[in-house]
C-alpha positions in Angstrom: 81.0 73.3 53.3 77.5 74.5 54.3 77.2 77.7 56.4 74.8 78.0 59.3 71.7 80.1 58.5 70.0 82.2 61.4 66.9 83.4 59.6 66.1 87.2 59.6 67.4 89.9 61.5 67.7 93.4 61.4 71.1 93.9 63.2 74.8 92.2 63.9 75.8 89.9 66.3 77.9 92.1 69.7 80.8 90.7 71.2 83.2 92.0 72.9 86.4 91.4 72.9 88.3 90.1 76.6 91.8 90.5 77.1 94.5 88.1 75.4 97.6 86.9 76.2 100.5 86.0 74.2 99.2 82.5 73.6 95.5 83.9 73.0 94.4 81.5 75.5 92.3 84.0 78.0 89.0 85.1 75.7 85.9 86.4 77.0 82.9 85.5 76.5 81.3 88.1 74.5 83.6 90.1 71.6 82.6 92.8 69.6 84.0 93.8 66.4 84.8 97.8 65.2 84.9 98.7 61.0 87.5 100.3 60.7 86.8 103.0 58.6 88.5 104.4 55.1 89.6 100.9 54.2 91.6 100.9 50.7 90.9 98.5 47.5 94.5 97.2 47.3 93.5 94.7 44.3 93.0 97.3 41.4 92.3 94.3 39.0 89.4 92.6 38.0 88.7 89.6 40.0 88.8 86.1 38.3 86.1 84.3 40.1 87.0 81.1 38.5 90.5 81.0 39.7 89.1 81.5 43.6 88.2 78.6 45.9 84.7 78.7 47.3 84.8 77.2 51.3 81.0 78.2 51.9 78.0 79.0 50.4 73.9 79.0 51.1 70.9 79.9 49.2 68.0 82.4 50.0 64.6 82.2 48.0 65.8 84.1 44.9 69.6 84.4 45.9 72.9 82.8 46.2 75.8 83.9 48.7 79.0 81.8 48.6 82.5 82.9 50.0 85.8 82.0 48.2 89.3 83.0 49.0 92.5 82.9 47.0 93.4 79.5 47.9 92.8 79.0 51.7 92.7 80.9 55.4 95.2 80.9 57.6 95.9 82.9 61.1 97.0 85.7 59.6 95.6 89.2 56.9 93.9 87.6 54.5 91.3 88.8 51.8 87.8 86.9 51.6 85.7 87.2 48.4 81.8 87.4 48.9 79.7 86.8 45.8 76.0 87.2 45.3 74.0 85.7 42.2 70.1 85.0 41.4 69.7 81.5 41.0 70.4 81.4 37.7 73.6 82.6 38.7 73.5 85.9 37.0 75.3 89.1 39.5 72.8 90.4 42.1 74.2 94.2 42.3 73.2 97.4 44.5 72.9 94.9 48.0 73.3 96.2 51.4 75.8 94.1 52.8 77.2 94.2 55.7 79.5 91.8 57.6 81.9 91.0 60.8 84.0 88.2 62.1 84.2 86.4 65.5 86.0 83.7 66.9 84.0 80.7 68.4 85.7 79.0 71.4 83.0 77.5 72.9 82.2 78.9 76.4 84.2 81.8 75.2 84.7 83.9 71.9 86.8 86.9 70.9 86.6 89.1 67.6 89.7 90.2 65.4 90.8 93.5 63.3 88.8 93.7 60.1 88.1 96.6 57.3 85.0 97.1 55.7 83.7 96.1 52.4 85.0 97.2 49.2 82.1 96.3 46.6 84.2 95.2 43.5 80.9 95.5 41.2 79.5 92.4 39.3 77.7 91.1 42.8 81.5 90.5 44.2 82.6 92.0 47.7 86.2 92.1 49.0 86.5 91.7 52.9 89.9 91.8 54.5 90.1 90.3 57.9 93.1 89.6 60.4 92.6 86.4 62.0 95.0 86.2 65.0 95.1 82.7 65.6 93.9 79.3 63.8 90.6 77.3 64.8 91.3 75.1 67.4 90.6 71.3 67.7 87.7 70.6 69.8 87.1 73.8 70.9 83.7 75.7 69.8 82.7 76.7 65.9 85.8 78.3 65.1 86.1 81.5 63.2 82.7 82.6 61.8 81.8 85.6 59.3 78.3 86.8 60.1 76.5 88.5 57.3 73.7 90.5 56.9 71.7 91.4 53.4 69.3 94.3 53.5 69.2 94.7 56.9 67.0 91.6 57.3 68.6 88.1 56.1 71.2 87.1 58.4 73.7 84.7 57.6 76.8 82.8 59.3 79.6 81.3 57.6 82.1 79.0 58.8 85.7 79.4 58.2 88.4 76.9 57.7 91.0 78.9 59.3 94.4 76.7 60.1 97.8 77.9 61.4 100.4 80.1 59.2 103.1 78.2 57.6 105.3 81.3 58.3 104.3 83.6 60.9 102.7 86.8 59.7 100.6 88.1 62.2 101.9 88.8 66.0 101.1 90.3 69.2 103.5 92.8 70.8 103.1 95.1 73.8 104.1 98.5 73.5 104.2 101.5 75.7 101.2 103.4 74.8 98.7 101.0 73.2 99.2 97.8 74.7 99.2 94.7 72.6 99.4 95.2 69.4 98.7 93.0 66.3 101.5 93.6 63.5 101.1 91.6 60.4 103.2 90.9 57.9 101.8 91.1 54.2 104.7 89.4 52.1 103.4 86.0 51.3 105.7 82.8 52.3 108.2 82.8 49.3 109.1 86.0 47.5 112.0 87.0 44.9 115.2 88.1 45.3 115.8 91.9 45.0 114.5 94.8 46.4 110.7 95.0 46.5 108.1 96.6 48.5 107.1 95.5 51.8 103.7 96.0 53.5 102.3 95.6 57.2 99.1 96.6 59.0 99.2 97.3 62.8 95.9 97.2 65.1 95.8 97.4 68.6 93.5 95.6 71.0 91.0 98.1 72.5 88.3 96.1 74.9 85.8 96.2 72.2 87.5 96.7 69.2 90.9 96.1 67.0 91.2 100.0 65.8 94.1 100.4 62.9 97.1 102.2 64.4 98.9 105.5 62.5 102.2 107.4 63.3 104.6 104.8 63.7 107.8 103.7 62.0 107.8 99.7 61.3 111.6 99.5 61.4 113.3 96.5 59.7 116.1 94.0 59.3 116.4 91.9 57.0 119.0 88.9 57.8 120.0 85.6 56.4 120.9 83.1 59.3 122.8 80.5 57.3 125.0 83.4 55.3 124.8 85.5 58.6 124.6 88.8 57.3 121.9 91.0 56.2 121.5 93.4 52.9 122.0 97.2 52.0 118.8 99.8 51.1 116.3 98.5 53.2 113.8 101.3 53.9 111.1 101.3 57.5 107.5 101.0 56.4 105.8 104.2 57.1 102.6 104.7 57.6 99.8 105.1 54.7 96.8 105.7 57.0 94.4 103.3 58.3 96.5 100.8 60.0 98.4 100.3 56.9 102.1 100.8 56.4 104.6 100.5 53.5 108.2 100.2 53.3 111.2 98.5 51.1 113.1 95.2 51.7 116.2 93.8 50.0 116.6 90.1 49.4 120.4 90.1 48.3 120.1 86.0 47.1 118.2 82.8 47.7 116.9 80.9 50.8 116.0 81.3 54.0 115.6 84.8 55.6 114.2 86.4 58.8 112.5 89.9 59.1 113.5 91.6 62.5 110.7 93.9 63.2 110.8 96.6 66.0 108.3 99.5 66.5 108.9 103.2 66.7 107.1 106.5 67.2 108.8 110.2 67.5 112.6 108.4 67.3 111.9 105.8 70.0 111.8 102.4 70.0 108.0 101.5 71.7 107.9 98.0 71.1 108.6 95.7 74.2 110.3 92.5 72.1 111.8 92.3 68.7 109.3 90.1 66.2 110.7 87.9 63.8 108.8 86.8 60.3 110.6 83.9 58.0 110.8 84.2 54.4 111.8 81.7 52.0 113.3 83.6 49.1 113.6 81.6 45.4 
């Protein structure tokens, strides 16, 4: 897939973000994305490039950008790889890269929480974004990642974003911050056992998706076809920067739900109990 290319420019698309509903159905028609700032490298290994799928790529006079994900995007936290080479495909290191994502409806568009980049050295750059919902058929580009190299070569990508097998990222309203955007980091099918459990919340602030601290993501695990739950479960507290960390208990295989309330100072905030799936082998 080829990305568009918008020639030079020496700063970022605005937008703005509107208000959404539930159904992410009423956009604006500007959005504007925040950084959030302090964003933490949560992939301490090396990345293999090899073993990532490239969805877009362009070429400059003397450089290459491509983007390439683990396997494919999908409305919910996901991690996007950027790589710069020359031509000869050797790394292109010490760039000035800078990046945001927006959602094309057409007549409308709306932005979504993202963290900045973590520059993984050898001309590789980790983005994580939250995309909180899939393209849609027939209406506008879709989700795009704008990039921008040395404050002058500016560049959009396209991204194939489809719906979540599972649900992982949801909107909830709460009493102090409105809707909030809590997303689930455990990937469709886990293990049995206990094992840690991670989430990142963002609220939806007119302009931006800022991270959310100082709550308690409480949690219950709970098997509907068994109908009972599992012992030592702890609430994912939070680590700073929207990002929050807890244990879960998968007692044995199959199908399980993740009831998820939030709390701050003792009291439950959130307006509607969220539910994730999780197929455990």
């Amino acid at each position: 897939m080829k990305p568009f290319y918008f020639g030079k420019s020496s700063m970022l698309l605005s937008i703005m973000a509107m208000a959404l509903i539930y159904s992410l159905t009423g956009c604006g028609n500007s959005t504007h994305n925040q950084q959030q700032e302090g964003a933490v490298d949560t992939a301490d290994a090396l990345v293999d490039i090899t073993a990532l799928t490239k969805i877009a790529d362009t070429t400059l006079t003397d450089k290459k950008i491509s983007v390439l994900v683990q396997d494919s995007l999908t409305s919910k936290n996901e991690t996007i790889y950027i790589q710069i080479t020359d031509l000869e495909g050797n790394p292109v290191t010490n760039t000035n890269l800078d990046y945001n994502v927006i959602m094309d409806m057409g007549m409308m568009s709306h932005g979504g929480p993202y963290y900045p980049l973590v520059d993984l050295g050898d001309g590789i750059y980790k983005a994580e974004a939250v995309f909180i919902m899939a393209n849609m058929k027939d209406m506008g580009k879709g989700w795009i990642l704008n990039a921008v190299l040395n404050k002058t070569d500016s560049l959009s990508f396209l991204l194939p974003v489809s719906e979540a097998k599972f649900a992982r990222t949801i909107p909830v309203g709460t009493k102090e911050d409105g809707r909030v955007f809590v997303s689930l980091l455990l990937p469709n099918e886990v293990k049995t056992g206990s094992q840690t459990i991670d989430f990142t919340l963002h609220k939806m602030d007119q302009e931006a998706f800022p991270p959310l601290d100082n709550y308690t993501v409480e949690i219950e695990p709970f098997m509907p076809d068994m109908g009972h739950g599992s012992p030592d479960n702890k609430a994912a507290v939070s680590k700073g920067n929207g990002r929050y960390s807890g244990t879960v208990n998968f007692t044995m295989k199959g199908p399980w739900t993740i009831k998820v309330n939030l709390f701050k100072k003792g009291e439950k905030v959130s307006q509607e109990e969220l539910v994730f799936p999780v197929e455990v082998k």
